[in-house]
C-alpha positions in Angstrom: 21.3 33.2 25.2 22.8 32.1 28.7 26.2 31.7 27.2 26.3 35.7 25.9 24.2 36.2 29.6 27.4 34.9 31.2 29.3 36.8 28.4 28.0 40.1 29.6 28.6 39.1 33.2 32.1 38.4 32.7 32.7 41.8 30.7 30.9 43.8 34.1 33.3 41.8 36.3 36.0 42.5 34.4 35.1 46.2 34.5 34.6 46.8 38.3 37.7 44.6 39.0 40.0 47.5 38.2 37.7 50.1 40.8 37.8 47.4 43.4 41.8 46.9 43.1 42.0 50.6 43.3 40.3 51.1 46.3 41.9 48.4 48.1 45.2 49.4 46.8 44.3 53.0 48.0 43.0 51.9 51.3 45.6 49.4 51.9 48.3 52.5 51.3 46.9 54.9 53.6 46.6 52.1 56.5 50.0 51.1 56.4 50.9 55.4 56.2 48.8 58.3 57.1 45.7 57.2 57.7 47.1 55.0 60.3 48.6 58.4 61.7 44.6 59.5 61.8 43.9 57.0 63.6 46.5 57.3 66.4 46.1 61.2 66.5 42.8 60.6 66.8 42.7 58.4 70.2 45.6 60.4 71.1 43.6 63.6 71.1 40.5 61.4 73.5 43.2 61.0 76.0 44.1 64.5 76.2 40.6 66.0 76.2 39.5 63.2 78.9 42.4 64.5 81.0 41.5 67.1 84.1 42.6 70.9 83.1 43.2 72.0 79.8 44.6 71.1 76.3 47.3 74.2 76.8 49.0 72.6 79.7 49.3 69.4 78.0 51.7 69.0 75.6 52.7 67.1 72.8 56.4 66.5 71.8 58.2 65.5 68.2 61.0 64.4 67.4 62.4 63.0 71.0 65.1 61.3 71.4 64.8 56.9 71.0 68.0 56.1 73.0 68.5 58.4 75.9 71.9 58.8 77.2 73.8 56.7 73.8 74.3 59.3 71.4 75.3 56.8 68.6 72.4 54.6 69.3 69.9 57.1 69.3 71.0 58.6 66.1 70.7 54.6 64.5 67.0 54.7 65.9 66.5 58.4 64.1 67.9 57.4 61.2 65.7 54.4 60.8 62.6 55.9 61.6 63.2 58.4 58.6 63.7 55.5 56.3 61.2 53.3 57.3 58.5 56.7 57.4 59.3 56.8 53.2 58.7 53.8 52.5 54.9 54.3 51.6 56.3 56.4 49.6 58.6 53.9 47.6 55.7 51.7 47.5 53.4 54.5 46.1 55.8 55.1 43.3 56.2 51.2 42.7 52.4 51.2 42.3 52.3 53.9 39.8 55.2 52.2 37.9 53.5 49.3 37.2 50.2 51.5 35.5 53.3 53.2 33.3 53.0 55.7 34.9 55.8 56.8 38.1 56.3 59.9 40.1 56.8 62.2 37.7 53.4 62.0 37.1 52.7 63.5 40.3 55.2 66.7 39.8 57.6 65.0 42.3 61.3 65.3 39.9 64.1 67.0 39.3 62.5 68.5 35.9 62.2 72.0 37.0 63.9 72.6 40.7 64.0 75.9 40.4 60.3 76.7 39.7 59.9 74.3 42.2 61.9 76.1 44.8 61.1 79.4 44.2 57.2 78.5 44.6 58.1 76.1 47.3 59.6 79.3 49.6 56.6 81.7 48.5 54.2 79.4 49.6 56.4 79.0 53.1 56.7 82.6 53.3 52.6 83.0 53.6 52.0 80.1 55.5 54.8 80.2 57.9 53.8 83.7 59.6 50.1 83.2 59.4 50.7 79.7 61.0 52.9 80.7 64.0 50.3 83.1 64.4 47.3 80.7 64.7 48.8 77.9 66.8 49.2 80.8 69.6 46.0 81.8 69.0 44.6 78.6 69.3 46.9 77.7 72.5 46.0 80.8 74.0 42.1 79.7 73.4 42.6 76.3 75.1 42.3 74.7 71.6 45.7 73.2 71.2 48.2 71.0 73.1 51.3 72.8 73.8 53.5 71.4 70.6 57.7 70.9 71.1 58.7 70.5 68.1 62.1 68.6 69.1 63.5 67.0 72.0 66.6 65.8 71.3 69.8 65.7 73.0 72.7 68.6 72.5 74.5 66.5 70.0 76.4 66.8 66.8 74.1 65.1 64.7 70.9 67.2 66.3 69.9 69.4 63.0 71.0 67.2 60.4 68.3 64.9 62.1 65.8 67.6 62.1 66.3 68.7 58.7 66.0 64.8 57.6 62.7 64.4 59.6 61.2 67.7 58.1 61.9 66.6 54.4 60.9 63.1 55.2 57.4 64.6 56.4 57.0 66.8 53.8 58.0 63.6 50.6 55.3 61.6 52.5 52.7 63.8 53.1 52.8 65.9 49.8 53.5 62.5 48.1 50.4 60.8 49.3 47.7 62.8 50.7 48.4 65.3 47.4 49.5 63.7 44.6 48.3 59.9 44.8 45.2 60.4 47.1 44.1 62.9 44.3 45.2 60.5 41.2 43.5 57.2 42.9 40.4 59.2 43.8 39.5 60.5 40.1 40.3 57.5 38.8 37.3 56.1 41.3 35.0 58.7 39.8 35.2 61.2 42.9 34.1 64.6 41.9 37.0 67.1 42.8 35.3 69.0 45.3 34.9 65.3 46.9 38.5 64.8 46.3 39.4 67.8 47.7 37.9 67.9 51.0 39.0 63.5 51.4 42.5 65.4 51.3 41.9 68.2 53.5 40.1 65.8 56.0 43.2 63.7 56.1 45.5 66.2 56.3 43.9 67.4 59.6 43.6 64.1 61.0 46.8 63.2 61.5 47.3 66.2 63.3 44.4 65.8 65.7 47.3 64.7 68.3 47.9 68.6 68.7 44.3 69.7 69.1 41.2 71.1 67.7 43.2 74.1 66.4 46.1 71.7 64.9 43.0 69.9 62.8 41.2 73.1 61.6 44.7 74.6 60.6 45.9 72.1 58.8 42.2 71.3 57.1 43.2 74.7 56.1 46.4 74.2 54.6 45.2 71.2 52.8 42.5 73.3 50.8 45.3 75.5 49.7 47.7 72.7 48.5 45.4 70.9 46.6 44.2 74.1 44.9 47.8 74.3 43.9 48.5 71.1 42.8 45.6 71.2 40.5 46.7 74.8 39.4 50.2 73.5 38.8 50.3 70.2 38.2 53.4 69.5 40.5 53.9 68.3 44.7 57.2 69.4 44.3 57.2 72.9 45.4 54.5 71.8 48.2 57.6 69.6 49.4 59.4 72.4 49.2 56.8 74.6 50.8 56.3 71.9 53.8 60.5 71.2 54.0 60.9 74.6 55.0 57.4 75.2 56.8 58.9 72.2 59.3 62.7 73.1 59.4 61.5 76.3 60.5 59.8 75.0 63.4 61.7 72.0 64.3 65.5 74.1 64.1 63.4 77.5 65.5 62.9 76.0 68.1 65.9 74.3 68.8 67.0 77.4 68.9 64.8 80.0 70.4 62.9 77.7 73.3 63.9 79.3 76.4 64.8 82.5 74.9 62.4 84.4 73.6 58.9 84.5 76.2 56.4 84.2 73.3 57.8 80.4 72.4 55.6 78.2 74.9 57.5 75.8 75.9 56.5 72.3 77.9 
């Protein structure tokens, strides 16, 4: 009796091993990516609201230059930052490769790029204007930090870089807080309404940095990804969607800031 006691023991523990390693593995991802990101948008947001006067005269700025003054240098220090930013993402599609599995499972391949594009840009198309729209909106409330999208200097290399940092955001985020976050959590028994609002959640915390409004809206945006991931089985036109959705604001306002008076600028 005690040896098929310890029989039935070993069978359970064999059982919850595989949940535990998935929860850890998940965890473990998320700390060393965007849940780190949470985190430091998180205290980063404390510090602004502690701060006498309001969260529209504050301001916080992406993309700035590493180096100041050595072009060549700085560009090294860009450069790596993108890299080293994607490698959760390598690491998620290790992880996947050893359960048979890989990125393709996630809708993130070259099988059908021009689904994925033409999605990708409607998606940007509906988001983009109803975006630019809101983060005024919640400026002008006193909701959000004043956001400059890019500081960098007037070199050669300036929008190559930016393009390269809006991709890079869009692979991680869609990547992780999309496609794996959604994978790892159904396969820990989460309900998908669960599932669905861990993502959202996330999603918004990492942009707490810009402000209530910058959490809400992209809570928001969340929702609607998910939705269509799970309607179409693919993060590749949300890259898409997100590649644009940040070239648009990182080279827009490369451009405009200054020029036109409804661009706030630091």
């Amino acid at each position: 009796m005690q040896v098929e006691a310890d029989s039935v023991a070993d069978s359970a523990a064999r059982e919850r091993d595989p949940r535990r390693m998935l929860r850890d593995e998940t965890l473990l991802v998320l700390a060393l990516s965007l849940g780190a990101s949470g985190v430091s948008a998180l205290i980063s947001f404390i510090g602004s609201v502690t701060k006498p006067g309001g969260l529209k005269d504050q301001a916080a700025t992406l993309n700035a230059s590493a180096a100041p003054g050595r072009p060549w240098l700085d560009l090294a220090w860009q450069l790596f930052g993108i890299a080293t930013a994607l490698v959760p993402v390598a690491l998620v599609a290790h992880l996947l490769l050893r359960e048979g599995a890989g990125l393709r499972t996630l809708g993130f391949d070259r099988t059908r790029p021009w689904p994925d594009l033409a999605r990708g840009a409607g998606i940007a198309a509906v988001i983009g204007s109803t975006g630019i729209a809101f983060y005024l909106a919640a400026r002008g409330l006193g909701f959000n930090l004043t956001v400059v999208p890019e500081a960098l200097p007037d070199v050669w290399w300036k929008y190559p870089v930016l393009i390269l940092s809006a991709v890079q955001n869009a692979i991680l985020e869609e990547v992780i807080v999309v496609g794996y976050l959604l994978r790892r959590l159904g396969q820990l028994g989460w309900t998908p309404g669960a599932a669905l609002a861990a993502s959202a959640v996330l999603r918004g915390s990492y942009h707490l940095y810009q402000g209530v409004g910058g959490f809400l809206g992209n809570m928001v945006m969340g929702v609607v990804f998910v939705w269509l991931y799970r309607r179409w089985g693919r993060v590749g036109p949300l890259v898409v969607a997100h590649s644009l959705l940040d070239i648009g604001a990182f080279v827009g306002y490369a451009l405009l800031a200054g020029k036109v008076g409804w661009l706030p600028t630091a």
